[in-house]
N, C-alpha and C positions, 0 to 999 in steps of 0.2 A: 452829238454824232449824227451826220446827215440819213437821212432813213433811205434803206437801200429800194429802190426800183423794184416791181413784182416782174420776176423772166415767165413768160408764156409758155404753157405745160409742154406747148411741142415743138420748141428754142429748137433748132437743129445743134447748135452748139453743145448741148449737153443728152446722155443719156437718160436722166433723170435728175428730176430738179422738183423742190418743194414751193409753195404757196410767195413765201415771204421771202425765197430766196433771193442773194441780190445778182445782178448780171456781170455776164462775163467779162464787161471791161469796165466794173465798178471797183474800185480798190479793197479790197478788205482790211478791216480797220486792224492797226499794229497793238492790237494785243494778241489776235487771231494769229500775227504774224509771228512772233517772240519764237513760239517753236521752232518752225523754219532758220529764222536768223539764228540760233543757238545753235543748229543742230547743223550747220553749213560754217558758221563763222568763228564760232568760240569753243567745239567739242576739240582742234585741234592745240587746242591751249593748253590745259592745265599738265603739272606732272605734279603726282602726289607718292610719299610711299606707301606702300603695302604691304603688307605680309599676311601668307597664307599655308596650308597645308595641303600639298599632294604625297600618293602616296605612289612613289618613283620607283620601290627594291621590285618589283618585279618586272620589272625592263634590264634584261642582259646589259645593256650599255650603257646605264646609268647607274652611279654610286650608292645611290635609295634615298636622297637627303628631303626626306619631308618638307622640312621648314624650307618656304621660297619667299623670296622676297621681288618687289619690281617697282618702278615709279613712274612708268611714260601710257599703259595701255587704261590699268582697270580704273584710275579714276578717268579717264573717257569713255569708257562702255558704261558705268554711273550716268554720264550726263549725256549718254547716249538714251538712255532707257526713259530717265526723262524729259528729253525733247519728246519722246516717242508718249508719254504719259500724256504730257500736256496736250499734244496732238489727240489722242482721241479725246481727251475731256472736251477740246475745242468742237470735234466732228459729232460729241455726244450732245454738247450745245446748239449745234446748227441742227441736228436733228429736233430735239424740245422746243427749240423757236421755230421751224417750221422754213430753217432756213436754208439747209442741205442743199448743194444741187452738186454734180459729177458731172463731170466735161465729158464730152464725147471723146475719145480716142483708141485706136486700135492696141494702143500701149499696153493696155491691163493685160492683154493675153498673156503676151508673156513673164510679166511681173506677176500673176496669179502662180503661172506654169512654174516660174522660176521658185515662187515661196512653197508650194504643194512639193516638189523635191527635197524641199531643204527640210521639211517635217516630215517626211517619207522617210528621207535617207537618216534622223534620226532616231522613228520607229525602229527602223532596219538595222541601227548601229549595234555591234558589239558592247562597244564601250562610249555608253548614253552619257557616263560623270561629262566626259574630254569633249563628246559631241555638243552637248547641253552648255559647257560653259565653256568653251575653246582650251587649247592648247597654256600651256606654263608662257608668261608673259607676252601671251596675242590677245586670249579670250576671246575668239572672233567666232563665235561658238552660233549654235543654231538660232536662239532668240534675240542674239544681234543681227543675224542675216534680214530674219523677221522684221526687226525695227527695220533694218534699209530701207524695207518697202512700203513700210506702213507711211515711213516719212516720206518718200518719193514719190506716194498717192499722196499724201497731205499738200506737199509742196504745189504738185502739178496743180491742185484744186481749190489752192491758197491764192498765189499769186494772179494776179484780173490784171494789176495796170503798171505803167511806168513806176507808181510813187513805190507799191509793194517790190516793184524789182530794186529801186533804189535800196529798201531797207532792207534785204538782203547784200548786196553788192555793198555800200560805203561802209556798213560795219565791217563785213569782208574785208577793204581798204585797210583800215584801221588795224585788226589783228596779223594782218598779214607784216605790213609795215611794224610791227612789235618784233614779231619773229622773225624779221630780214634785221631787225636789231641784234637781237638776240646773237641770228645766226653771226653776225660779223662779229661781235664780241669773239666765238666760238672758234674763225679763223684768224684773229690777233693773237688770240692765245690769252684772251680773260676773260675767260668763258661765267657769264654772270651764274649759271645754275651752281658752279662752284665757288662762289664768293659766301662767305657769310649770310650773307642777307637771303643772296638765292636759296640757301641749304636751309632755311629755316623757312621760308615760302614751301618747301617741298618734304619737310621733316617736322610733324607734329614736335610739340614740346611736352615731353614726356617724361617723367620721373624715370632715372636708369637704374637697376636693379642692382641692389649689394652696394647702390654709391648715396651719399647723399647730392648728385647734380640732378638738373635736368640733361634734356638733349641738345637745349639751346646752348645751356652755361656751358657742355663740355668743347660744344663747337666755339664760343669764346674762347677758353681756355686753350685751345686748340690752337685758333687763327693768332693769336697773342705767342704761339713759338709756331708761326711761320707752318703749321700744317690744317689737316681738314678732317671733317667726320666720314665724308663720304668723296671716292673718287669712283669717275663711273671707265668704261674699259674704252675711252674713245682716244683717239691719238693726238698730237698737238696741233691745231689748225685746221679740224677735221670740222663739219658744220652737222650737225646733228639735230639742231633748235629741241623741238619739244615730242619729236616725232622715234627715237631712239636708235634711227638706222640712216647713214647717211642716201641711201637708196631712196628713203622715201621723201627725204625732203626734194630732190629732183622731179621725184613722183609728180610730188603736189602743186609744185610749181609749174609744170606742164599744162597746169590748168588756169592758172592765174596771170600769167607773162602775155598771152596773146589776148586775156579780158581787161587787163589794164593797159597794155598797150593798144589794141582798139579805141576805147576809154579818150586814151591822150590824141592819138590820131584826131579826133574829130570832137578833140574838147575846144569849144572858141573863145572858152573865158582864159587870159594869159594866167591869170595867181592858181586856176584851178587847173592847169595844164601843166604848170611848172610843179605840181605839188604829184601830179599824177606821173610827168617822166622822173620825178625825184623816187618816188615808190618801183616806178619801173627798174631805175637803177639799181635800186638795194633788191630787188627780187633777182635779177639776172646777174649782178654780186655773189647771191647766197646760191642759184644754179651753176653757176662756173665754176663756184668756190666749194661747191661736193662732191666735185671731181666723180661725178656719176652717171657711167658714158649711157645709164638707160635713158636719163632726162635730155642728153644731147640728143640720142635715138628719137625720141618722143615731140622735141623740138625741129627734128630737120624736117618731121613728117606737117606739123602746123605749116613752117615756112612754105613749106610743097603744097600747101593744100590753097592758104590764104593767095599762094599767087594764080591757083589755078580760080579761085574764087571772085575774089575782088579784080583781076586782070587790070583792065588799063584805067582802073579809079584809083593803081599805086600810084600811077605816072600824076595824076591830079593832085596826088595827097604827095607829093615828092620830098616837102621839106620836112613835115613830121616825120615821113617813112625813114627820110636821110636822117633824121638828130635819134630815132631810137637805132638804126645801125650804128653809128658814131658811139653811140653810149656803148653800145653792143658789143664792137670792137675795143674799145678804149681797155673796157673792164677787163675785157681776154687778153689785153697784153697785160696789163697792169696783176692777173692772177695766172700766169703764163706756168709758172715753177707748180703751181696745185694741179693744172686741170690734165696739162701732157704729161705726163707720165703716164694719168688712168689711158688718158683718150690712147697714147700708144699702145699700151698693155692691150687693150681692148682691141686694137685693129691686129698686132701680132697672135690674139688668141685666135680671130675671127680665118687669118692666112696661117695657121699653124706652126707660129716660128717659135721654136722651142725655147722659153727660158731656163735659170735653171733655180733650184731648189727655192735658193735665199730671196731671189726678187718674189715667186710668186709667195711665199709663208709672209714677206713684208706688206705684199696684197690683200692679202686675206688679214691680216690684226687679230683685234682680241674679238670674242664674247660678239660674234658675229656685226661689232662695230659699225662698219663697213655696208655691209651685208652682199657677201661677195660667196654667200652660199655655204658655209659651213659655223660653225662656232665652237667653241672652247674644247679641248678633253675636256667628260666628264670628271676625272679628277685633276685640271687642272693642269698636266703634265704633258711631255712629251711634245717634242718638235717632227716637222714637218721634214721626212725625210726625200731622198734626191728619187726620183720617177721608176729609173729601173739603176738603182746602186753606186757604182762609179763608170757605169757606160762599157768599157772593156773587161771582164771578170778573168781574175788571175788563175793562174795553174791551181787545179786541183789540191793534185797531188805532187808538183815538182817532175811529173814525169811527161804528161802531157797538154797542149791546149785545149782547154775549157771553148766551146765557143765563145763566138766574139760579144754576145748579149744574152745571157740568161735570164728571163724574166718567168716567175711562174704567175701562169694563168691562174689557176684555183687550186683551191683546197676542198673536199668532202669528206665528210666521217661517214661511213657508214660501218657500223661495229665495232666492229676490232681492226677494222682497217680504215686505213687513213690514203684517199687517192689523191695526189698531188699532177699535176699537170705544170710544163717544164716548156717553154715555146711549142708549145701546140702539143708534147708529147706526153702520155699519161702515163702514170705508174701508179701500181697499189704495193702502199707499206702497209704489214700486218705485224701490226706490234701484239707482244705474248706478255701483259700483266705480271707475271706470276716470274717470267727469265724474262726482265727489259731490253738485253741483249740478244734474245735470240729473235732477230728479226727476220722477215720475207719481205722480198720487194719482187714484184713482175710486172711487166707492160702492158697496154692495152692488149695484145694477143694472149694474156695470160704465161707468155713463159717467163721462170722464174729467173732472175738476175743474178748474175754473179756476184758480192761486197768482198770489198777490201778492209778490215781496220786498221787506222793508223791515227797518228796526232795531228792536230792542225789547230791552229788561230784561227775563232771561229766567231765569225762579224765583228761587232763589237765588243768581244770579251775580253776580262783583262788577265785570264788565264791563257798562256803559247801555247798550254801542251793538254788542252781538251781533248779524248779519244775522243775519234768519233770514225764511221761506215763512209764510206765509199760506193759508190755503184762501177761497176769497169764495164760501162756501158757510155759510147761518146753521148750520147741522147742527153745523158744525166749526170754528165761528168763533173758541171757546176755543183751540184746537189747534195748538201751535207746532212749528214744525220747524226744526234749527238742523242743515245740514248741514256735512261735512267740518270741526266746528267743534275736534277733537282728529286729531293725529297721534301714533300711538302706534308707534314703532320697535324690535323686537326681533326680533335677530338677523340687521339687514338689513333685516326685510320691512316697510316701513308700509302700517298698517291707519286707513284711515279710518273715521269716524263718522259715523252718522246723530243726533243728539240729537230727542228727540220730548216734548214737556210740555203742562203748559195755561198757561195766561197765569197768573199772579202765585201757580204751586202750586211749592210749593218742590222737589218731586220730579220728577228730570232721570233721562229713561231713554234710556242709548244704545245705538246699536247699530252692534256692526261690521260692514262691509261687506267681507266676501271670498271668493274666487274659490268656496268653498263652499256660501254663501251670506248671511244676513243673521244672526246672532245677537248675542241680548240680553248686555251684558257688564257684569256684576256689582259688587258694591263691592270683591270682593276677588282680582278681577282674571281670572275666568273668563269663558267665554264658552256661554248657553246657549240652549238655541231654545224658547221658549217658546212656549205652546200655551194654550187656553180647557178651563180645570180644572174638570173635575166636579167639583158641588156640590149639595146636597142640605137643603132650610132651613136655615132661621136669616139669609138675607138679609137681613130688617131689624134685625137685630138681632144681629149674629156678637158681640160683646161678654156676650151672654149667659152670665151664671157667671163672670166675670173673662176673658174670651177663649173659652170653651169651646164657643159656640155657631160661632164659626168653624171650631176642629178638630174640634169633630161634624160639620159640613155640608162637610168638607171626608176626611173618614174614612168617612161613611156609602158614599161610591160605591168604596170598597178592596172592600168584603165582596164583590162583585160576582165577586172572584179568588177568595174565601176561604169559598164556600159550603160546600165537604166540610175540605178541609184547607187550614191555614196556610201563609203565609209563612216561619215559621219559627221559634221561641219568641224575644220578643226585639228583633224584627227590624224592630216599627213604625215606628225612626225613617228604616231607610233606604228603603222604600216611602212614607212620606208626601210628596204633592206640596210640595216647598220650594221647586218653581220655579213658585207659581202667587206671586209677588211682588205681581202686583197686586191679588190677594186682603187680600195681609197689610197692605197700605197701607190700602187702603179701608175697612178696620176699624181703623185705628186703631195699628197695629204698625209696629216697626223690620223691613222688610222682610226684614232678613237674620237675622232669629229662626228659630232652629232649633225645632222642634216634635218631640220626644224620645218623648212617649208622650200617650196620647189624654186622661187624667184621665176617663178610665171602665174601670174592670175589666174589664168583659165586652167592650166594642171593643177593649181591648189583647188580649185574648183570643181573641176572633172573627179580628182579623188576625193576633196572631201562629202560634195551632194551628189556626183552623179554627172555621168555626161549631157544629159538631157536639158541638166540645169543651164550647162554651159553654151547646147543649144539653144535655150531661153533667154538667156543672155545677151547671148550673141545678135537672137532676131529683135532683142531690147534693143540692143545699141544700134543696128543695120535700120530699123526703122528710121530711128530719131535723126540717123548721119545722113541718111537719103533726103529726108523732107526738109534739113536743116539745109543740105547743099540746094536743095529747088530753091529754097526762101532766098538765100541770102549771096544768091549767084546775079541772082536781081531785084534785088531790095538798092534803092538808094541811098540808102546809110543818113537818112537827113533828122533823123529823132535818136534819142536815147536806146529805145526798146530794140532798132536795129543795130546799132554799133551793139551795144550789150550781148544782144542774141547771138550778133556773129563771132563775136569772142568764144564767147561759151565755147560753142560749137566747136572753134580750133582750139578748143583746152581740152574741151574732150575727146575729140579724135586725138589731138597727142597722147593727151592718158591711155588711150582705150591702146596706145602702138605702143608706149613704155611699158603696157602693160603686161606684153612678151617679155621680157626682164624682169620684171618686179612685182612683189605682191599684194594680195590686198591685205590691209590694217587697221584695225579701230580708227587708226593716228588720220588716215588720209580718207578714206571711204566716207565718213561724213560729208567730208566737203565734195568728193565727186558726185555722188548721188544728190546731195542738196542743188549742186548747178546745175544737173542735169535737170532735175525738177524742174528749175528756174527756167533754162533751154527749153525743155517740153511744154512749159507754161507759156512763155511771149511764143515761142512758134506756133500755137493754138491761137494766141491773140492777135499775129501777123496775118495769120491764114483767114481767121474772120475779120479783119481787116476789109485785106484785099478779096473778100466775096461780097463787101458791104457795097 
């Protein structure tokens, strides 16, 4: 190993720097490097399963099922922790040789700023388990935040020359190129993780209990009559690779398409050009083919960027530029049937042209597949009903019209009353435990209503001649009330029901009536007191982005908690209103969809560390997007270290603009902080360059 150069105590290049350190454009030798490279290029590999214990029964919305199982996150937060291990053993080595030195840059501030939140807002948490180890299959928990940055200082401090940037970027090459594999398997429709071979790659072989197989012989057994151990909840042709949400494989790709295509522009060897638009191909294949309008979002901002960048050296570079459009286009007609429908869906959420029930529930899929903002009923059940009913609401009563659209606003319990709200109009029902019939109902001015009783078909039931109250008030005339119509016995005690609907909506809300008061009782058997949910736009339009205009306008009134510090890293699913049900109906949802994370970066960040953090963030990224656009607006593009750099650059501006859509993830965050690293490394080495 060549003996590193002594850098002079007061190198302007660095803050601090030891005896035997070596200099800033000296390579570091690739063992030093192996962190970095793992922790950028291969942490979005592996999928292993798991299984764990949380303990869910006391979450109103969830069924309480301890045992979880998952296979795409916690074996990469594993070889996330140690990249992160290795990395300080390396910086604990360059200390003991006397070889340390820290590059000068204004970056640390808010990479320090950013980490002191993220351990703040977990001192500060409620609930330290969920902050500490993240959320049921994310774990993107506070001491993975921590690794980001320990590896992001490692990275920046790592990388000195062309040869280290190579061994990060061609292993890069290389796994990417697997999982643009992978991913086209996934849209043929043989999808290798389901094959035999894949399931045992991702399913230890394990003795199965009460049988004498393993887990390998039963998936034999299995595959030999035409079935499988494990099917995961993805749809046919859907691209998912290793990442578990099709969201984020567009993510990741956002960073990679404009550093390989860079790459190929201004590669002059033909076998390694041909090898690199072939990679390009299968990358801009597996983005088309996830039909995930963030990564198109994320991609039109690169295209905007790179031309205001490179300007008139496209016109020079015209025939590469023309063979990657060519590939560009070819692949978009040739995936034409996958990619338009989202990319429509998307532009009619964004002009609010109403679909109806059945296209958006075939949007949304299973077990958040997709990841188009919501995921499964916790038990499993229940479809996704029509936004407000059948649009025109039939006669009440046979005697008069109902207005022409009843939708109710909210539900509240408070007590013994139950105040329901009816297009803007309010009423309080007081139901009497003791006589279920003997009800009061009055209006916002408190005076009390006139009821009628009679029979009626009521939503979906498959009894004609349910009793049920009337209001002879037009305000409320849609408005049914079907009391004492369940007896529900346990342990003794029966609890009556209130039932409350509109005339011919298939959506029946009841409510139990006891000694404590009146609460809303759920699909899967709780009982909750529901309240009038801050919201915040997107009222006409909560379908906006595939659902996402609802979890913005329903996330924007969190930050209200979370102006200095978080929740707790992690932590958004248990903070998100899941009992405003008559939100999720109104738009279009299975009520009992759990809402896991926001599908914005910076709101999963603002609630889970704090806004501050997000501040940090943000002057992280704004730094690096500034100095990268001075460099590489006039760099010549004539070495490695500049085409590379300016890739980067346009991966991560696209990231950092997909990343209004989408979240962060063990799956993809490796690899963006690892470039960024890489980014923040050659632009320190271009910058002392060009002062040399």
């Amino acid at each position: 190993m060549e003996k590193p150069k002594k850098v002079p105590r007061r190198d302007p290049r660095y803050i601090w720097s030891m005896s035997h350190a070596g200099g800033a454009d000296e390579h570091m030798n690739g063992f030093q490097i192996i962190p970095a490279m793992l922790f950028t290029a291969v942490v979005i590999m592996p999928v292993r399963y798991y299984m764990y214990k949380r303990d869910m029964s006391r979450f109103f919305w969830s069924i309480g099922t301890e045992d979880q199982t998952e296979f795409f996150s916690h074996v990469k937060v594993e070889l996330i922790v140690l990249c992160t291990v290795l990395a300080l053993l390396a910086l604990l080595f360059r200390l003991c040789t006397q070889s340390l030195a820290v590059k000068r840059s204004v970056l640390y501030f808010p990479m320090v700023a950013y980490a002191l939140t993220v351990l703040f807002s977990y001192f500060a948490s409620s609930e330290k388990f969920f902050a500490w180890h993240g959320w049921n299959e994310r774990f993107e928990g506070t001491y993975v935040l921590l690794c980001y940055m320990v590896m992001l200082f490692y990275i920046i401090n790592s990388v000195n020359s062309e040869r280290n940037v190579k061994w990060i970027v061609y292993p890069l090459a290389v796994t990417s190129g697997l999982l643009a594999l992978l991913g086209l398997s996934q849209y043929f429709g043989h999808d290798f993780l389901q094959t035999p071979m894949g399931q045992k790659l991702i399913v230890p072989n394990e003795p199965i209990e009460n049988s004498d197989l393993t887990t390998w012989q039963l998936m034999d057994r299995l595959a030999a009559e035409g079935r499988q151990i494990l099917e995961f909840a993805f749809k046919q042709g859907e691209i998912y690779q290793t990442v578990y949400n099709i969201n984020y494989v567009s993510f990741y790709l956002t960073l990679l398409i404009p550093l390989f295509g860079m790459i190929f522009i201004r590669e002059r060897n033909m076998r390694k050009k041909i090898a690199w638009g072939v990679l390009f191909t299968l990358l801009v294949m597996n983005l088309i083919g996830s039909a995930s309008s963030g990564g198109f979002l994320g991609m039109f901002f690169v295209v905007l960027t790179a031309v205001v960048v490179l300007n008139k050296r496209i016109l020079k570079w015209w025939k590469p530029v023309a063979a990657l459009l060519a590939i560009t286009v070819v692949v978009a007609g040739f995936t034409y049937a996958r990619w338009y429908p989202e990319l429509s869906s998307a532009v009619k959420g964004v002009l609010n042209i109403t679909e109806t029930a059945s296209v958006i529930a075939a949007q949304d899929g299973a077990a958040d597949a997709d990841g188009t903002g919501t995921v499964q009923a916790p038990d499993g059940t229940g479809t996704v009903q029509a936004a407000d009913g059948t649009g025109t609401v039939q006669e009440a009563d046979g005697t008069g019209a109902a207005p022409e659209k009843a939708v109710i606003d909210y539900f509240i319990n408070d007590g013994a009353d139950i105040i329901v709200s009816v297009n803007g109009n309010e009423a309080t029902i007081t139901a009497n435990k003791d006589d279920p019939f003997d009800l009061a109902v009055r209006d916002a001015d408190g005076r009390e209503l006139a009821l009628r009783n009679d029979f009626i078909r009521f939503g979906g039931s498959a009894d004609a001649s349910n009793p049920a109250i009337f209001i002879d008030d037009p305000r409320f005339a849609a408005l049914t009330l079907v009391p004492a119509s369940v007896e529900n016995e346990v342990n003794g005690e029966i609890t009556f029901y209130c039932m409350i609907g509109l005339a011919d909506d298939p959506q029946i809300w009841p409510f139990a009536l006891t000694d404590e008061g009146t609460f809303y009782h759920n699909e899967i058997g709780k009982r909750v007191k529901l309240r009038k949910v801050p919201h915040i736009g997107w009222s006409d339009n909560p379908n906006f982005g595939s659902g996402r205009g609802y979890i913005w306008s329903r996330t924007l009134p969190m930050l209200r908690d979370t102006l200095l510090l978080g929740r707790g890293a992690d932590t958004y699913c248990i903070y998100f209103p899941h009992d405003d049900y008559v939100g999720k109906y109104n738009a279009g949802w299975n009520i009992n969809m759990i809402v896991d994370k926001p599908h914005n970066m910076y709101l999963g960040a603002a609630i889970g560390t704090g806004l501050l953090s997000v501040i940090a963030l943000l002057a992280l990224f704004l730094f690096y997007v500034v100095h990268s656009f001075r460099i590489y607006f006039r760099s010549a593009y004539d070495d490695f270290l500049q085409v590379a750099g300016a890739g980067i650059f346009f991966g991560v501006l696209g990231f950092l603009i997909s990343a209004f859509v989408d979240d962060s993830s063990v799956s993809v965050m490796p690899l963006f902080y690892g470039l960024l690293g890489v980014g923040i490394a050659i632009n320190l080495l271009l910058s002392a360059r060009a002062r040399a």
